[in-house]
C-alpha positions in Angstrom: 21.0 -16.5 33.0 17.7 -18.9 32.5 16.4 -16.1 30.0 19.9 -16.6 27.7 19.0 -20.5 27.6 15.3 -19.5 26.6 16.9 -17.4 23.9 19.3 -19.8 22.6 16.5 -22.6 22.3 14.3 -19.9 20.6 17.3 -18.9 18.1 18.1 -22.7 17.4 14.3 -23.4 16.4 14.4 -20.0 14.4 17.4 -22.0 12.5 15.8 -25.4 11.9 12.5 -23.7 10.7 14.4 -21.3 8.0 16.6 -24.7 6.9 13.4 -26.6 6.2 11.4 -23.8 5.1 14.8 -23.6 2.8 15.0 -27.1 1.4 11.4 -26.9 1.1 11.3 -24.2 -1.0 14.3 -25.4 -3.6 12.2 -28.9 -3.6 9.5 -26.8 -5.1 11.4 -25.5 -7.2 12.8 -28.8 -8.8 9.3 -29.8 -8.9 8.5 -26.2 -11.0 10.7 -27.2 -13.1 9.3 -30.8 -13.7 6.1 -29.1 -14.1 7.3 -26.9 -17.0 9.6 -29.9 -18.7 6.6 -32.0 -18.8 3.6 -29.8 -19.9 6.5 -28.3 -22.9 7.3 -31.9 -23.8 3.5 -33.5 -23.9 1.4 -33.0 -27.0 0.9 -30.2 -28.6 4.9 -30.1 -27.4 5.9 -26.2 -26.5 2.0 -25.2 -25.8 0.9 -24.7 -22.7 -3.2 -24.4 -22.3 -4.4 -21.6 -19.9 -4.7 -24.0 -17.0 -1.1 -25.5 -17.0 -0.2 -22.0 -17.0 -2.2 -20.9 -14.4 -0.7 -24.2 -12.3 2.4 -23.0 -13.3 2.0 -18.9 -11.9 0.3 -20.9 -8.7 4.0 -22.8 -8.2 5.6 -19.4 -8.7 3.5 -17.7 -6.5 3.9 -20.6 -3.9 8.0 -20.6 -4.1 7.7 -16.4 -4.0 5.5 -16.9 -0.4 8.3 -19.3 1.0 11.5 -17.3 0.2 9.7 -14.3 1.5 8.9 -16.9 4.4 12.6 -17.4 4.5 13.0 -13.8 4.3 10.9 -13.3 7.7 13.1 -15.8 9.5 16.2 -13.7 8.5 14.6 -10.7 9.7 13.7 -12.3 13.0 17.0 -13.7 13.7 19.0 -10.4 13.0 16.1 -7.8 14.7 14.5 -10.5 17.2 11.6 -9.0 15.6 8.8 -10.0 13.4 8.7 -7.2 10.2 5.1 -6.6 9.8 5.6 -5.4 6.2 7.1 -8.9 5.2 3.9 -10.3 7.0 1.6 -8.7 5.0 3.2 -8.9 1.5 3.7 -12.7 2.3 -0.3 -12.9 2.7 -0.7 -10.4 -0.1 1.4 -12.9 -2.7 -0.7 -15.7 -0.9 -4.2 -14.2 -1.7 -2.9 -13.4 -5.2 -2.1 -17.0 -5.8 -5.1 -17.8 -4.5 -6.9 -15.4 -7.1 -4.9 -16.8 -9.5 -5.6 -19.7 -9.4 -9.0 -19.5 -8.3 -12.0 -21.0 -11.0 -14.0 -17.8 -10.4 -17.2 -20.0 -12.1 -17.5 -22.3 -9.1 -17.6 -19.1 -6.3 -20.2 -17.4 -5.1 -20.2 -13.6 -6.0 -20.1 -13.0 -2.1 -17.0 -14.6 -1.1 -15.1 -13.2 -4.7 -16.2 -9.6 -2.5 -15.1 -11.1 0.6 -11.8 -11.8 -1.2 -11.2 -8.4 -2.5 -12.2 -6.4 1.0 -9.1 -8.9 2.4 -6.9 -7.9 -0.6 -8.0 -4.2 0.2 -7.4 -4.7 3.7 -3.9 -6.1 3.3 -3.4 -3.2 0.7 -4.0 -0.6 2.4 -2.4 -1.8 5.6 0.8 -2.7 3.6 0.6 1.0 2.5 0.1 2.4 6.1 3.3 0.3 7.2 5.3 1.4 4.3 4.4 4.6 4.9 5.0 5.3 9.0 8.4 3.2 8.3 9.4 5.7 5.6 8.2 8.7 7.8 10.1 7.3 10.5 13.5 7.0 8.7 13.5 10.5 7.5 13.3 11.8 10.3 15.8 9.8 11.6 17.6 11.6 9.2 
């Protein structure tokens, strides 16, 4: 009986986190779009430069990590499980935003190969997780 408690606790955080991980992610979203009103309507009006736009994939980026975020939540509350594939793309999207927006000038050559054995990493254990979940659904099959 004391573990059903423990479980309704756990779900009722579960809930708060994915409502402000929610409102969170539309206020980004209003503030996107301030972003993008602004930099069209200041001079030269309807050009962007390369680094408003590269501000502007970072904020896409940013709202993509927190719905898949959102997406995790979900998951956890239907499964009571954490999705390790949802994990990993959510760092994935993180360390491409990060690249992104990264000012490759002002990095040492060793961490910008530091940076691509992680996106390797994540890669290849994406793949792996992708893959043993596909094999395991055919032969459910």
């Amino acid at each position: 009986m004391r573990l059903s408690y423990l479980d309704k606790f756990q779900k009722f955080i579960i809930v708060i986190l994915a409502i402000l991980m929610g409102f969170v992610v539309m206020l980004a979203t209003l503030e996107l779009v301030y972003i993008i009103a602004l930099d069209l309507l200041s001079p030269p009006i309807v050009l962007l430069d390369s680094k408003e736009l590269l501000d502007i994939f970072g904020y896409f980026l940013l709202i993509l990590i927190g719905i898949e975020l959102l997406e995790t939540f979900s998951i956890y509350i239907r499964e009571r499980a954490i999705n390790v594939q949802v994990v990993l793309l959510v760092a994935m999207i993180a360390l491409a935003r990060k690249v992104i927006i990264l000012d490759a000038e002002d990095i040492q050559s060793l961490t910008l190969f530091a940076i691509g054995f992680v996106i390797l990493a994540l890669a290849a254990g994406y793949y792996m997780v992708k893959r043993s979940q596909d094999e395991l659904s055919c032969k459910r099959l």
